[in-house]
N, C-alpha and C positions, 0 to 999 in steps of 0.2 A: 586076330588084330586087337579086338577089344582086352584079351589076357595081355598081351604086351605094355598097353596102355596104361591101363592100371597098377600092372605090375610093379610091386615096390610100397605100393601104397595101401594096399590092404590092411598091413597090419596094424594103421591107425585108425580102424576101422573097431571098436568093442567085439571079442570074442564071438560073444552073443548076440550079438547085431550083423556080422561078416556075410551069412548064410542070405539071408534078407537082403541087405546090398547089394550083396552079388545077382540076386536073384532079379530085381529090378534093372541093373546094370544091361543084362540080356535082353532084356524088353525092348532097350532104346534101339534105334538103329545108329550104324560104327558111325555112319557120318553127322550123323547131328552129335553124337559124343566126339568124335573130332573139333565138331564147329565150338562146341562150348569150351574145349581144352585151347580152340583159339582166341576165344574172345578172352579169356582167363588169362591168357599168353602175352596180348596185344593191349589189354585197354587196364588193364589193372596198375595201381600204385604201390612203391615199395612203402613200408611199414616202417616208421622213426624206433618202436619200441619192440619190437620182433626182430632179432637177425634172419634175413631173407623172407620177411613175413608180406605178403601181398595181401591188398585190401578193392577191394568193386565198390561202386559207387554208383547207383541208379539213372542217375545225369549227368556226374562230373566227368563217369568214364568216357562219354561218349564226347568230349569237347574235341575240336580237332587241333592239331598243330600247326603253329605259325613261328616261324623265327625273328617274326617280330612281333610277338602276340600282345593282344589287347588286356591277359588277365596275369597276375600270375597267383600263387598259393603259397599255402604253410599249414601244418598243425596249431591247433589253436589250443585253449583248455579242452582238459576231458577227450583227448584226442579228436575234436573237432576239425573239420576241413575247413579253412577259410580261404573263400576266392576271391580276390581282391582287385579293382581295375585300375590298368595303369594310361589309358586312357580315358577319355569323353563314350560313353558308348552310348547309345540313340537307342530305341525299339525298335529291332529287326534287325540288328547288327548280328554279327555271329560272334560269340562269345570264343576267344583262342588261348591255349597255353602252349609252352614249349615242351616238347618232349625230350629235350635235350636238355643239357647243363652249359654254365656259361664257358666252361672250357670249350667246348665245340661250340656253341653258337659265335663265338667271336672269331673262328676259322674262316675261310673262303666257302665258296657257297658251292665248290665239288663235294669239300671236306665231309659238309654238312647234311649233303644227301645223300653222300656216300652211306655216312650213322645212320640217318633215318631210313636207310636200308633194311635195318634192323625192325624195322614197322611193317613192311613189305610197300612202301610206295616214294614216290618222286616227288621231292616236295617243289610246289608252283606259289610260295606265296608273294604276295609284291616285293620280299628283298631276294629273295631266290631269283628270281625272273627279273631284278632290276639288271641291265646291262652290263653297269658299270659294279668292282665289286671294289667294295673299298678298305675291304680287309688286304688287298693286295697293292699296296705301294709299291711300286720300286723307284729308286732311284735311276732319274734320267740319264741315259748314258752320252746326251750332248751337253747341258752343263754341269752335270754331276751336282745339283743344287736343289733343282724343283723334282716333284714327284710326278711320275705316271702311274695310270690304272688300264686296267686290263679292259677291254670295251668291247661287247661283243654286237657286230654290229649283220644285221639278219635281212636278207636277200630277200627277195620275189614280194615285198611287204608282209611276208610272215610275220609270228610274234607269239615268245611262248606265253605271253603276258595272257593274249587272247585269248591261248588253248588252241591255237593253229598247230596242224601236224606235221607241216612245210616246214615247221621253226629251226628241222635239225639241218638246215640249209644256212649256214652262219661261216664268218670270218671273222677272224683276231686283228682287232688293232688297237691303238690306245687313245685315253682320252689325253688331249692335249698337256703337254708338262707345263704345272705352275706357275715356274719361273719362266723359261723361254718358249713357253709354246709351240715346243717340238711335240710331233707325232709320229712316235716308232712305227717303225713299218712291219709285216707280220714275219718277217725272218729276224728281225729284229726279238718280237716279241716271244719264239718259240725258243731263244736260245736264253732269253731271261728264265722262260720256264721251266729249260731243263737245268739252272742252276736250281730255278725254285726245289721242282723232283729231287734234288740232289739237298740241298737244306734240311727238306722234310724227312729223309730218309734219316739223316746224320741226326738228325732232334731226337728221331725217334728210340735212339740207344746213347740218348744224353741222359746223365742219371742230374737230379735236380740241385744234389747239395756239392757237386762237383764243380768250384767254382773256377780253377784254374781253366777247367775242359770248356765252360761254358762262357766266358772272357774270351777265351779263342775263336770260337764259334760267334760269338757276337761280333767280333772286331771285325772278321772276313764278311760278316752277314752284313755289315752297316756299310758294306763297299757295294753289294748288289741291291737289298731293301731299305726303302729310308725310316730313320725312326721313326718312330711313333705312326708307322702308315702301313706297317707289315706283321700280321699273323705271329710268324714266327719268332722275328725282333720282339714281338708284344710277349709270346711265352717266355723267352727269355730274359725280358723286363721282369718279367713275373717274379724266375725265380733268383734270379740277381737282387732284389729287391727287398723279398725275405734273409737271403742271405746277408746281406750290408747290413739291416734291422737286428739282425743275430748277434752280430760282431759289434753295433755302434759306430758301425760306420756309416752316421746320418748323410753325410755330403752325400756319397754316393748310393745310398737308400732315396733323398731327396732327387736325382737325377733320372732315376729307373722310375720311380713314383710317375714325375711328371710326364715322362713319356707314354706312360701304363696309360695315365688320367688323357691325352692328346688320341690315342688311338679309340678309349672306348667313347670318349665324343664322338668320334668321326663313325666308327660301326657301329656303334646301337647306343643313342642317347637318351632312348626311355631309358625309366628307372628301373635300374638292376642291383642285385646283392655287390657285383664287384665294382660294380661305378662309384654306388654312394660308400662303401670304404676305402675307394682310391681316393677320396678326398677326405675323410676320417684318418687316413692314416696316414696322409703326405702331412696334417693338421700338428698330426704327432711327431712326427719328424722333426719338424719347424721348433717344436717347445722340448725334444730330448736335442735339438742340438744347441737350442739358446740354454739350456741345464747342463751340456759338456763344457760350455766357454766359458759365460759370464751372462748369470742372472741382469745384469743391469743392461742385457741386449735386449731386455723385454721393452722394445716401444709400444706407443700408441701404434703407431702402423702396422709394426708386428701381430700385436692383438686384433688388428680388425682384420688380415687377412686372417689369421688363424677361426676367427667368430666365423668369419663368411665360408670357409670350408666345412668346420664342424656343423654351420646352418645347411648347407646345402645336401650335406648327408643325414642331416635331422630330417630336412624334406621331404628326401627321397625313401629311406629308411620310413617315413611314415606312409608312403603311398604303398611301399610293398608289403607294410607286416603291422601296421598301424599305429599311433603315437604311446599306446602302452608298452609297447615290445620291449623284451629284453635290449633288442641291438637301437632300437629308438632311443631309449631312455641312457644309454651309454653315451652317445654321441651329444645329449641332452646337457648329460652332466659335465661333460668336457668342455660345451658351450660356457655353462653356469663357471668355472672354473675358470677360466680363460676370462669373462664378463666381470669377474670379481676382482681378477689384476687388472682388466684396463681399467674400472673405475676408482683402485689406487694408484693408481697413474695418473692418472685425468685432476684429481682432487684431494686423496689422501682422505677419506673421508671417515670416520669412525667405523671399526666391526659392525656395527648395528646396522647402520645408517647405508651401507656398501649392499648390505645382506638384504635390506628393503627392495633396495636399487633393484640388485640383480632377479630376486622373485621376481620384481611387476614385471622384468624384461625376459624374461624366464616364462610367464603369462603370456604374453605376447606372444612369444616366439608361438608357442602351443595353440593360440586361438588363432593361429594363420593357419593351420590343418587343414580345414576344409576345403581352402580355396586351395591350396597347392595339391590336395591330393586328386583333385580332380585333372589337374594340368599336367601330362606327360613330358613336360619341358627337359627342361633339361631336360632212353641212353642206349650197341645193340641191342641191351639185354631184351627190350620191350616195355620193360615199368616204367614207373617213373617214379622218382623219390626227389622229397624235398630236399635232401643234402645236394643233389644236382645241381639247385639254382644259386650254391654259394660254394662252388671246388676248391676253393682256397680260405673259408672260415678266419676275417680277418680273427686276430685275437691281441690286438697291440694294442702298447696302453702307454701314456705320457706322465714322463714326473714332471708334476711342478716345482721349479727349483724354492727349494724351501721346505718344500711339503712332505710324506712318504707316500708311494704311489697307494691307489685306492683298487683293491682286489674287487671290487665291484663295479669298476667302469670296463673290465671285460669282458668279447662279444662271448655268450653262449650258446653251444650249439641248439638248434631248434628241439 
Protein backbone atom coordinates (compact mmCIF):
# COMPACT_ATOMS: atom_id res chain seq x y z
CA UNK A 1 0.00 0.00 0.00
CA UNK A 2 2.53 2.37 1.12
CA UNK A 3 4.71 1.49 -2.79
CA UNK A 4 1.43 2.64 -4.46
CA UNK A 5 1.32 5.88 -2.56
CA UNK A 6 4.28 7.11 -3.09
CA UNK A 7 4.66 5.93 -6.23
CA UNK A 8 5.29 8.43 -9.01
CA UNK A 9 7.04 10.61 -6.68
CA UNK A 10 10.14 9.08 -5.91
CA UNK A 11 11.87 10.42 -8.39
CA UNK A 12 11.88 13.81 -6.89
CA UNK A 13 13.49 12.63 -4.32
CA UNK A 14 17.84 13.16 -4.98
CA UNK A 15 19.41 9.99 -6.27
CA UNK A 16 21.45 9.95 -3.27
CA UNK A 17 18.91 10.66 -0.76
CA UNK A 18 16.14 7.87 -2.42
CA UNK A 19 17.58 4.86 -0.38
CA UNK A 20 17.30 6.79 3.05
CA UNK A 21 13.69 8.02 2.21
CA UNK A 22 12.58 5.23 1.47
CA UNK A 23 13.90 3.64 4.30
CA UNK A 24 12.28 5.99 6.88
CA UNK A 25 9.09 5.76 4.75
CA UNK A 26 8.82 1.93 6.00
CA UNK A 27 9.12 2.81 9.58
CA UNK A 28 5.77 4.95 9.60
CA UNK A 29 2.78 3.04 9.84
CA UNK A 30 0.41 3.19 6.23
CA UNK A 31 -2.19 4.84 8.17
CA UNK A 32 -0.73 7.76 9.69
CA UNK A 33 1.09 8.07 6.12
CA UNK A 34 -2.51 8.03 4.93
CA UNK A 35 -3.56 10.60 7.51
CA UNK A 36 -0.75 13.05 6.59
CA UNK A 37 -1.43 12.67 2.57
CA UNK A 38 -5.06 13.85 4.12
CA UNK A 39 -4.38 16.71 5.79
CA UNK A 40 -2.00 17.68 2.83
CA UNK A 41 -5.16 16.88 0.66
CA UNK A 42 -7.89 18.89 2.71
CA UNK A 43 -6.35 21.96 4.43
CA UNK A 44 -3.62 23.08 2.06
CA UNK A 45 -3.60 26.36 -0.25
CA UNK A 46 -3.17 26.57 -3.89
CA UNK A 47 0.06 28.49 -4.65
CA UNK A 48 -0.33 32.29 -6.90
CA UNK A 49 3.34 31.50 -8.21
CA UNK A 50 3.66 27.73 -8.82
CA UNK A 51 1.27 26.07 -11.34
CA UNK A 52 -0.57 23.50 -9.04
CA UNK A 53 1.95 24.36 -6.28
CA UNK A 54 0.18 23.74 -2.60
CA UNK A 55 1.39 25.47 0.31
CA UNK A 56 0.37 24.49 4.70
CA UNK A 57 0.26 26.94 7.05
CA UNK A 58 0.62 26.10 10.78
CA UNK A 59 -2.73 27.99 11.86
CA UNK A 60 -4.20 29.35 8.64
CA UNK A 61 -4.82 25.79 7.61
CA UNK A 62 -6.74 24.79 10.31
CA UNK A 63 -9.39 27.88 9.97
CA UNK A 64 -12.88 26.40 9.27
CA UNK A 65 -15.38 27.29 6.48
CA UNK A 66 -18.14 29.63 6.54
CA UNK A 67 -20.16 30.84 3.49
CA UNK A 68 -20.41 33.63 5.04
CA UNK A 69 -17.11 33.98 6.65
CA UNK A 70 -15.88 36.48 8.94
CA UNK A 71 -12.22 36.70 7.20
CA UNK A 72 -11.16 36.69 3.90
CA UNK A 73 -7.20 36.58 2.27
CA UNK A 74 -4.79 37.38 -0.45
CA UNK A 75 -1.03 37.23 -1.04
CA UNK A 76 0.62 39.95 0.16
CA UNK A 77 4.55 41.01 -0.62
CA UNK A 78 7.14 38.55 -0.51
CA UNK A 79 4.37 35.98 -0.77
CA UNK A 80 2.97 36.82 2.57
CA UNK A 81 -0.54 35.44 3.68
CA UNK A 82 -2.70 38.34 4.62
CA UNK A 83 -5.88 37.54 6.69
CA UNK A 84 -8.05 40.20 6.78
CA UNK A 85 -11.58 40.82 8.64
CA UNK A 86 -14.58 41.59 7.19
CA UNK A 87 -16.39 41.89 10.03
CA UNK A 88 -16.29 43.24 13.99
CA UNK A 89 -14.67 40.11 15.49
CA UNK A 90 -14.58 40.03 19.44
CA UNK A 91 -12.03 37.58 21.63
CA UNK A 92 -13.30 34.21 21.22
CA UNK A 93 -15.01 34.40 17.96
CA UNK A 94 -13.99 31.83 15.58
CA UNK A 95 -11.98 33.13 13.05
CA UNK A 96 -13.78 31.69 9.14
CA UNK A 97 -12.95 31.77 5.44
CA UNK A 98 -14.48 30.46 2.53
CA UNK A 99 -13.49 27.43 0.92
CA UNK A 100 -15.15 28.07 -2.10
CA UNK A 101 -15.07 30.98 -4.80
CA UNK A 102 -17.61 33.55 -5.35
CA UNK A 103 -18.96 31.55 -8.37
CA UNK A 104 -20.37 28.90 -5.93
CA UNK A 105 -20.85 30.67 -2.94
CA UNK A 106 -23.44 32.96 -4.68
CA UNK A 107 -25.33 29.42 -5.80
CA UNK A 108 -28.21 28.00 -3.56
CA UNK A 109 -27.22 26.50 -0.54
CA UNK A 110 -27.72 22.52 -2.08
CA UNK A 111 -25.39 23.87 -4.80
CA UNK A 112 -22.87 24.83 -2.16
CA UNK A 113 -22.77 21.67 -0.11
CA UNK A 114 -22.96 19.66 -2.73
CA UNK A 115 -18.88 21.56 -3.56
CA UNK A 116 -17.90 21.47 -0.13
CA UNK A 117 -18.41 17.75 -0.60
CA UNK A 118 -15.15 17.93 -1.99
CA UNK A 119 -13.89 18.65 1.94
CA UNK A 120 -15.70 15.57 3.04
CA UNK A 121 -18.44 17.42 5.26
CA UNK A 122 -22.06 19.21 5.42
CA UNK A 123 -21.72 22.52 5.78
CA UNK A 124 -24.24 23.88 8.85
CA UNK A 125 -23.17 27.54 8.84
CA UNK A 126 -25.95 30.26 9.71
CA UNK A 127 -26.56 30.94 5.89
CA UNK A 128 -26.62 27.24 5.16
CA UNK A 129 -29.14 26.45 7.76
CA UNK A 130 -30.98 29.75 7.23
CA UNK A 131 -34.62 28.61 6.00
CA UNK A 132 -35.16 30.71 3.68
CA UNK A 133 -32.61 30.77 0.57
CA UNK A 134 -32.35 33.79 -1.20
CA UNK A 135 -30.24 32.96 -4.02
CA UNK A 136 -33.53 31.38 -5.14
CA UNK A 137 -36.20 33.89 -6.45
CA UNK A 138 -38.79 32.92 -8.48
CA UNK A 139 -41.19 34.53 -9.82
CA UNK A 140 -44.69 34.44 -8.38
CA UNK A 141 -46.94 32.36 -10.49
CA UNK A 142 -50.29 34.59 -9.09
CA UNK A 143 -49.08 37.98 -10.11
CA UNK A 144 -46.22 37.18 -12.00
CA UNK A 145 -44.68 40.59 -10.31
CA UNK A 146 -43.51 39.86 -6.77
CA UNK A 147 -40.90 37.16 -5.88
CA UNK A 148 -41.00 34.01 -3.83
CA UNK A 149 -38.34 32.02 -1.81
CA UNK A 150 -38.12 28.72 -1.19
CA UNK A 151 -38.94 28.24 2.82
CA UNK A 152 -38.11 25.35 4.41
CA UNK A 153 -40.21 24.93 7.08
CA UNK A 154 -39.16 21.85 9.94
CA UNK A 155 -41.55 19.69 11.94
CA UNK A 156 -41.63 18.18 15.45
CA UNK A 157 -39.64 21.68 16.58
CA UNK A 158 -36.48 20.28 15.06
CA UNK A 159 -33.86 22.55 13.58
CA UNK A 160 -30.64 22.12 11.78
CA UNK A 161 -29.74 25.52 13.08
CA UNK A 162 -29.44 23.54 16.57
CA UNK A 163 -27.68 20.50 15.34
CA UNK A 164 -30.99 18.39 15.90
CA UNK A 165 -31.08 15.13 14.08
CA UNK A 166 -34.95 15.13 13.64
CA UNK A 167 -34.16 18.22 11.24
CA UNK A 168 -34.38 15.78 8.04
CA UNK A 169 -38.16 15.87 9.05
CA UNK A 170 -38.94 19.15 6.89
CA UNK A 171 -41.65 20.50 4.11
CA UNK A 172 -41.32 22.90 1.13
CA UNK A 173 -43.21 25.93 1.00
CA UNK A 174 -42.58 29.55 0.31
CA UNK A 175 -42.09 32.64 1.92
CA UNK A 176 -44.73 35.00 1.22
CA UNK A 177 -44.64 36.77 -2.45
CA UNK A 178 -43.55 40.59 -2.19
CA UNK A 179 -45.96 41.91 -4.04
CA UNK A 180 -49.30 39.98 -3.33
CA UNK A 181 -48.57 37.95 -0.51
CA UNK A 182 -49.39 34.75 -2.08
CA UNK A 183 -47.96 31.43 -0.63
CA UNK A 184 -47.22 28.60 -2.96
CA UNK A 185 -48.13 25.61 -1.94
CA UNK A 186 -45.62 22.50 -2.05
CA UNK A 187 -46.98 20.97 -5.37
CA UNK A 188 -46.69 24.24 -6.47
CA UNK A 189 -43.28 24.71 -5.35
CA UNK A 190 -41.75 21.10 -6.67
CA UNK A 191 -42.98 21.89 -10.16
CA UNK A 192 -40.92 25.34 -9.86
CA UNK A 193 -38.01 23.01 -8.97
CA UNK A 194 -38.19 20.79 -11.53
CA UNK A 195 -37.89 23.71 -14.05
CA UNK A 196 -35.16 24.91 -11.69
CA UNK A 197 -33.22 21.00 -12.30
CA UNK A 198 -34.06 21.66 -15.77
CA UNK A 199 -32.29 25.43 -15.93
CA UNK A 200 -29.34 24.21 -14.14
CA UNK A 201 -28.81 21.33 -16.31
CA UNK A 202 -29.17 23.54 -19.76
CA UNK A 203 -26.44 26.41 -17.93
CA UNK A 204 -24.45 23.76 -17.51
CA UNK A 205 -23.50 23.13 -21.49
CA UNK A 206 -24.11 27.00 -21.93
CA UNK A 207 -20.76 28.01 -23.38
CA UNK A 208 -20.26 31.86 -21.97
CA UNK A 209 -19.29 33.93 -25.07
CA UNK A 210 -22.42 32.40 -26.74
CA UNK A 211 -24.62 35.26 -26.83
CA UNK A 212 -27.31 34.37 -29.11
CA UNK A 213 -27.68 30.70 -27.05
CA UNK A 214 -27.61 32.71 -23.78
CA UNK A 215 -30.32 35.70 -24.77
CA UNK A 216 -32.55 32.64 -25.28
CA UNK A 217 -32.07 31.07 -22.19
CA UNK A 218 -32.50 34.21 -20.32
CA UNK A 219 -35.63 35.30 -22.02
CA UNK A 220 -37.45 31.80 -21.09
CA UNK A 221 -35.48 31.88 -17.51
CA UNK A 222 -36.85 35.58 -16.66
CA UNK A 223 -40.58 33.84 -17.18
CA UNK A 224 -39.82 31.34 -14.18
CA UNK A 225 -36.91 33.28 -11.96
CA UNK A 226 -37.23 36.96 -11.22
CA UNK A 227 -34.16 39.12 -11.91
CA UNK A 228 -31.83 40.05 -9.91
CA UNK A 229 -33.24 37.19 -7.16
CA UNK A 230 -32.05 34.07 -9.05
CA UNK A 231 -28.69 32.11 -9.05
CA UNK A 232 -28.95 31.25 -12.43
CA UNK A 233 -30.50 34.69 -14.11
CA UNK A 234 -27.50 36.17 -11.81
CA UNK A 235 -24.78 33.68 -14.02
CA UNK A 236 -26.23 34.89 -16.89
CA UNK A 237 -26.01 38.48 -15.85
CA UNK A 238 -22.63 37.71 -15.56
CA UNK A 239 -21.77 36.65 -18.72
CA UNK A 240 -24.26 38.94 -20.81
CA UNK A 241 -22.43 41.58 -19.08
CA UNK A 242 -18.92 40.94 -20.18
CA UNK A 243 -20.12 40.40 -23.35
CA UNK A 244 -22.19 43.99 -23.99
CA UNK A 245 -18.79 45.53 -22.22
CA UNK A 246 -16.92 43.69 -25.35
CA UNK A 247 -18.92 45.04 -28.02
CA UNK A 248 -19.79 48.72 -26.33
CA UNK A 249 -22.74 47.96 -25.95
CA UNK A 250 -23.04 50.03 -22.53
CA UNK A 251 -27.10 50.22 -22.33
CA UNK A 252 -27.09 46.90 -22.10
CA UNK A 253 -23.82 46.30 -20.20
CA UNK A 254 -25.52 48.91 -17.68
CA UNK A 255 -28.82 46.67 -17.51
CA UNK A 256 -27.05 43.26 -16.57
CA UNK A 257 -24.67 45.41 -14.18
CA UNK A 258 -27.46 46.49 -12.23
CA UNK A 259 -29.17 43.37 -11.72
CA UNK A 260 -25.56 41.52 -11.01
CA UNK A 261 -25.18 44.67 -8.22
CA UNK A 262 -29.46 43.77 -6.91
CA UNK A 263 -28.78 40.05 -6.38
CA UNK A 264 -25.31 40.23 -4.55
CA UNK A 265 -27.10 42.59 -2.16
CA UNK A 266 -29.64 40.36 -1.47
CA UNK A 267 -27.19 37.01 -1.07
CA UNK A 268 -24.14 38.06 0.57
CA UNK A 269 -23.63 41.74 1.30
CA UNK A 270 -20.41 41.59 3.10
CA UNK A 271 -17.60 42.68 1.33
CA UNK A 272 -16.64 40.59 -1.67
CA UNK A 273 -14.06 40.71 -4.86
CA UNK A 274 -17.38 40.61 -7.11
CA UNK A 275 -19.79 43.08 -5.19
CA UNK A 276 -17.18 45.91 -4.87
CA UNK A 277 -16.41 45.76 -8.78
CA UNK A 278 -20.09 45.45 -9.66
CA UNK A 279 -20.06 48.81 -8.70
CA UNK A 280 -16.48 49.80 -10.17
CA UNK A 281 -17.70 48.65 -13.25
CA UNK A 282 -21.60 49.68 -13.61
CA UNK A 283 -19.19 53.22 -12.44
CA UNK A 284 -17.47 52.65 -15.86
CA UNK A 285 -20.31 51.94 -17.75
CA UNK A 286 -22.03 55.29 -16.91
CA UNK A 287 -18.65 57.36 -18.20
CA UNK A 288 -17.84 54.96 -21.49
CA UNK A 289 -21.39 55.61 -22.48
CA UNK A 290 -21.49 59.46 -21.49
CA UNK A 291 -17.81 59.27 -23.99
CA UNK A 292 -20.04 57.17 -26.84
CA UNK A 293 -22.77 60.23 -27.06
CA UNK A 294 -21.82 63.58 -25.94
CA UNK A 295 -19.09 64.67 -23.39
CA UNK A 296 -21.44 67.64 -22.29
CA UNK A 297 -23.85 64.65 -20.71
CA UNK A 298 -21.28 64.87 -17.99
CA UNK A 299 -23.55 66.63 -15.02
CA UNK A 300 -23.11 67.47 -11.67
CA UNK A 301 -25.49 64.49 -10.90
CA UNK A 302 -23.86 62.18 -13.18
CA UNK A 303 -20.52 62.81 -11.39
CA UNK A 304 -21.86 62.25 -7.95
CA UNK A 305 -23.48 58.99 -8.74
CA UNK A 306 -20.54 57.80 -10.58
CA UNK A 307 -18.02 59.21 -6.99
CA UNK A 308 -20.53 57.23 -4.87
CA UNK A 309 -20.10 53.84 -6.83
CA UNK A 310 -16.22 54.14 -7.37
CA UNK A 311 -16.40 55.23 -3.24
CA UNK A 312 -18.25 52.39 -2.24
CA UNK A 313 -15.80 49.94 -4.20
CA UNK A 314 -12.82 52.01 -2.80
CA UNK A 315 -14.52 50.95 0.59
CA UNK A 316 -15.03 47.70 0.27
CA UNK A 317 -11.85 46.81 -1.90
CA UNK A 318 -9.99 48.30 1.18
CA UNK A 319 -11.67 45.98 3.76
CA UNK A 320 -10.71 42.86 1.56
CA UNK A 321 -7.14 43.57 0.34
CA UNK A 322 -6.35 46.93 1.98
CA UNK A 323 -6.13 50.61 0.88
CA UNK A 324 -2.63 50.01 -0.85
CA UNK A 325 -3.76 47.38 -3.15
CA UNK A 326 -3.40 47.25 -6.65
CA UNK A 327 -7.47 46.78 -7.21
CA UNK A 328 -7.86 49.81 -4.15
CA UNK A 329 -5.83 52.15 -5.69
CA UNK A 330 -7.63 51.51 -9.28
CA UNK A 331 -10.80 52.31 -8.10
CA UNK A 332 -9.08 55.35 -6.17
CA UNK A 333 -7.93 56.74 -9.15
CA UNK A 334 -11.18 56.57 -11.14
CA UNK A 335 -12.75 58.45 -7.96
CA UNK A 336 -9.76 61.21 -8.37
CA UNK A 337 -10.64 61.38 -12.04
CA UNK A 338 -14.21 61.57 -12.08
CA UNK A 339 -13.70 64.35 -8.62
CA UNK A 340 -11.68 66.44 -11.09
CA UNK A 341 -14.50 66.91 -13.71
CA UNK A 342 -17.19 67.48 -11.10
CA UNK A 343 -15.08 70.31 -9.77
CA UNK A 344 -14.95 71.80 -13.45
CA UNK A 345 -18.29 71.73 -13.46
CA UNK A 346 -19.03 73.04 -10.30
CA UNK A 347 -16.51 76.27 -10.84
CA UNK A 348 -14.19 75.90 -13.72
CA UNK A 349 -11.58 76.53 -11.62
CA UNK A 350 -7.78 76.78 -12.61
CA UNK A 351 -5.54 73.19 -13.34
CA UNK A 352 -3.91 73.97 -10.15
CA UNK A 353 -6.44 74.97 -8.07
CA UNK A 354 -8.99 71.79 -9.20
CA UNK A 355 -5.71 69.46 -8.41
CA UNK A 356 -5.53 70.95 -4.77
CA UNK A 357 -9.18 70.45 -4.46
CA UNK A 358 -9.19 66.87 -5.51
CA UNK A 359 -5.86 65.68 -3.23
CA UNK A 360 -7.45 67.18 0.08
CA UNK A 361 -10.65 65.04 -1.06
CA UNK A 362 -8.69 62.28 -2.34
CA UNK A 363 -7.16 62.48 1.59
CA UNK A 364 -10.22 62.21 2.91
CA UNK A 365 -11.67 59.69 1.16
CA UNK A 366 -8.36 57.61 2.38
CA UNK A 367 -8.38 58.59 6.13
CA UNK A 368 -12.15 57.11 6.39
CA UNK A 369 -10.22 53.48 6.14
CA UNK A 370 -10.39 52.73 9.45
CA UNK A 371 -13.69 53.16 10.18
CA UNK A 372 -15.16 51.55 7.24
CA UNK A 373 -13.01 48.54 7.27
CA UNK A 374 -14.16 47.57 10.34
CA UNK A 375 -17.90 47.80 9.31
CA UNK A 376 -19.17 44.78 7.04
CA UNK A 377 -21.90 47.03 5.76
CA UNK A 378 -22.56 46.96 2.87
CA UNK A 379 -13.05 24.53 -4.51
CA UNK A 380 -13.78 19.88 -5.08
CA UNK A 381 -10.46 19.90 -5.69
CA UNK A 382 -9.81 20.52 -1.74
CA UNK A 383 -7.20 23.76 -1.79
CA UNK A 384 -7.89 26.73 -1.90
CA UNK A 385 -6.53 29.56 -3.94
CA UNK A 386 -6.94 33.08 -3.88
CA UNK A 387 -7.89 33.42 -7.68
CA UNK A 388 -11.22 31.67 -6.17
CA UNK A 389 -12.35 34.77 -4.21
CA UNK A 390 -12.41 36.86 -7.58
CA UNK A 391 -13.81 34.07 -10.77
CA UNK A 392 -14.30 36.79 -13.01
CA UNK A 393 -11.10 39.26 -12.33
CA UNK A 394 -12.80 42.61 -13.12
CA UNK A 395 -10.26 44.21 -15.64
CA UNK A 396 -12.44 47.25 -17.05
CA UNK A 397 -11.35 50.54 -17.51
CA UNK A 398 -13.20 53.92 -18.35
CA UNK A 399 -12.21 56.67 -20.93
CA UNK A 400 -12.62 60.09 -19.98
CA UNK A 401 -14.02 61.80 -22.80
CA UNK A 402 -11.21 63.85 -23.62
CA UNK A 403 -8.64 62.12 -22.15
CA UNK A 404 -6.59 58.66 -23.46
CA UNK A 405 -7.44 55.83 -21.30
CA UNK A 406 -4.71 55.22 -18.33
CA UNK A 407 -3.12 51.39 -18.71
CA UNK A 408 -2.80 51.70 -15.02
CA UNK A 409 -6.10 52.04 -13.57
CA UNK A 410 -6.33 48.37 -14.40
CA UNK A 411 -7.41 45.47 -12.06
CA UNK A 412 -4.28 43.09 -11.67
CA UNK A 413 -4.43 39.83 -10.99
CA UNK A 414 -3.16 39.00 -7.28
Amino acid sequence: MLHRLVHGHVEAIPKDEREVWMWKLMQLDARDYVHLLLIWRFNSFGHHTVADGLIMYDKISMLSHSCEATCCWHYGPNDSFVLRARVPIEPGDELTISYIGDEELFKSTDIRRQRLQGWLFTCHCHRCDEPVDYARGFRCTQCHTGVVYPYTEWKDGSSPINGDSRASKHRWCTSPCTFCRTRLNESDMEELEDLERQYDERLAVTEADDEADIQLVYTEGAKVFSRGCHWILHQMDVWLAAICREKSDWLGAAAHQKDKAEFLARVTPLANYSYAWCFEEIADTYLNLIGATSASLITKAACNQMLALYERSFYMLTVLCGSEHTFTQSALSKWSNIRSIMLGIESEPSPATAAVETEAAEQQLSSDIDVVAADGDDNASGTRSVSMYASDDYQGTAEIPGQQPNDDDDHHPV
